[in-house]
N, C-alpha and C positions, 0 to 999 in steps of 0.2 A: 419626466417623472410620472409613475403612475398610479393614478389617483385610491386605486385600491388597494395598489402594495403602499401605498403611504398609510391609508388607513388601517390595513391590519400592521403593522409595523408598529403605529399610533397606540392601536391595542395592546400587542404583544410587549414592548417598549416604553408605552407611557410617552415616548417623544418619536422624531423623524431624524433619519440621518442628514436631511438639510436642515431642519431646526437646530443637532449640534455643530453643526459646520458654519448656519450662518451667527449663533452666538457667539462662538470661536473667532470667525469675521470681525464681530462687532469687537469684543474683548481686543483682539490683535489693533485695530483700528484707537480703540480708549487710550491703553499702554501705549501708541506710538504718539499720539497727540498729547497724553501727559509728559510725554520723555524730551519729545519737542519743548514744549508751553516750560518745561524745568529749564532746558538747555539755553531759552532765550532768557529768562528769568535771567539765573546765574549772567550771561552775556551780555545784557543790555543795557546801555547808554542812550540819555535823553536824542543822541543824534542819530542812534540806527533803531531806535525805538519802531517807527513809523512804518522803515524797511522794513525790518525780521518779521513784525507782526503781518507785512502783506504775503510775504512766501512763505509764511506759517502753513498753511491749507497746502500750499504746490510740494514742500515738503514734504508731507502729511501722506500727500499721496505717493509721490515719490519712493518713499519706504514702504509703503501699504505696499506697491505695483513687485518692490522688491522681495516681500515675504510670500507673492503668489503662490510663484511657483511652488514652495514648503505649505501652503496653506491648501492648493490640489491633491497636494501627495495623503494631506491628514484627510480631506472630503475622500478621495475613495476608500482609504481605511475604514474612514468611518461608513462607508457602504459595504463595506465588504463583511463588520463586525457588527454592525446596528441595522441589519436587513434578515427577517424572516426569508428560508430561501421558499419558494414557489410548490415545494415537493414536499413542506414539511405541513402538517395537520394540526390543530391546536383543537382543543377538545368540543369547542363549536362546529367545527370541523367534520365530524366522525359520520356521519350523516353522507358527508362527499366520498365515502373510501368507496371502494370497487365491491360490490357484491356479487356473489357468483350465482348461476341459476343453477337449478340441480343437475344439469349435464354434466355441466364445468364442476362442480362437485361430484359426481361418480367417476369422469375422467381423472378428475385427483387421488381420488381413492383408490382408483384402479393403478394409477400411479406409483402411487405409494404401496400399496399390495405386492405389485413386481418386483419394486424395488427393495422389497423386505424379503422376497423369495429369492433373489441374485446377492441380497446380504448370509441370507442361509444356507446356499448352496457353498458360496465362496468360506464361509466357514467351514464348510466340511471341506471344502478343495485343503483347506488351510491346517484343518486336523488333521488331513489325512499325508500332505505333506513332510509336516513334522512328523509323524509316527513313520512315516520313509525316513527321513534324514534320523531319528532314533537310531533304527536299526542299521543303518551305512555307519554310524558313531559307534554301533556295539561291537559291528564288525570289524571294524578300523585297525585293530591290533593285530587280529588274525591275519588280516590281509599283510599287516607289517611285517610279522613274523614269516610268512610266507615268502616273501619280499627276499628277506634278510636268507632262507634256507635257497633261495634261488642264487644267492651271490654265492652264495658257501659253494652249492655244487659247480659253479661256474669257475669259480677258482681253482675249486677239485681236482678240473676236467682241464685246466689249462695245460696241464702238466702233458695230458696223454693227447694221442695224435686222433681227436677228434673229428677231422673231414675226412681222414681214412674210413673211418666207418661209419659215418655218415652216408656218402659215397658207395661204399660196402650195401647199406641196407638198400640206396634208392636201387642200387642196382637187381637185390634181390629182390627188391619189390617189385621189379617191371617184370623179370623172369618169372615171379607168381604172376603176375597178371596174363602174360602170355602163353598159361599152363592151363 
């Protein structure tokens, strides 16, 4: 245990996370010696009087050894839930936070200056984006329509014997070029 994080805990809490664990101890320990001291009550006879009352204590403990382990499990809760952690500041505290010297502050500023010029620029990237994808949207029909007049003549043309003159032109086109 450490004697400082007990103390600020002490502070911050008003108690310590062994203070409620060992009341919780004590309390578990009362409850099982009253439930005992009832049990022999109700059960006792002038002839096991003498008995019961000597394994009162060894019983006592007996159950107490039994509730350990559920009574571990509540001690670290309770450290987990009634503990300041180490990083956190309380207002006596403010005094300990990191102060920077004026490099470490124009570094920051310089920082953050960049950082607002790659936020400005990427806006324009960003305006200027969208006003492209606008215009691909305006054109979008045209281009459909286009599309749709290319099927048409393609159909047109099924009819007639296309590779003939096809064929036809490359070949007049090599005789221009040989001219």
């Amino acid at each position: 245990m450490d004697f400082n994080q007990s103390a600020y805990n002490l502070e911050f809490f008003n108690f310590t996370p062994e203070q409620i664990s060992a009341e919780r101890d004590n309390l578990v320990q009362t409850l099982i010696g009253r439930a005992v001291e009832t049990t022999i009550q109700k059960i006792e006879t002038p002839a096991t009087s003498a008995l019961l009352n000597q394994k009162k204590d060894a019983v006592i403990n007996l159950m107490f050894e039994a509730c350990q382990a559920r009574l571990d499990g509540l001690r670290e809760l309770d450290k987990r839930n009634f503990e300041v952690p180490p990083h956190v500041l309380q207002i006596k505290d403010f005094e300990l936070e990191q102060q920077f010297s004026s490099e470490e502050e124009e570094a920051k500023t310089a920082k953050v200056e960049e950082l607002k010029l790659r936020y400005r620029q990427n806006m324009a990237m960003l305006a200027e984006l969208e006003a492209e994808q606008e215009k691909y949207t305006a054109i979008l029909p045209l281009v459909q329509r286009e599309l749709e007049m290319h099927q048409q003549i393609y159909a047109a043309c099924a009819n007639c014997d296309i590779k003939k003159m096809h064929t036809l032109a490359t070949l007049m086109a090599k005789d221009q070029k040989l001219l």
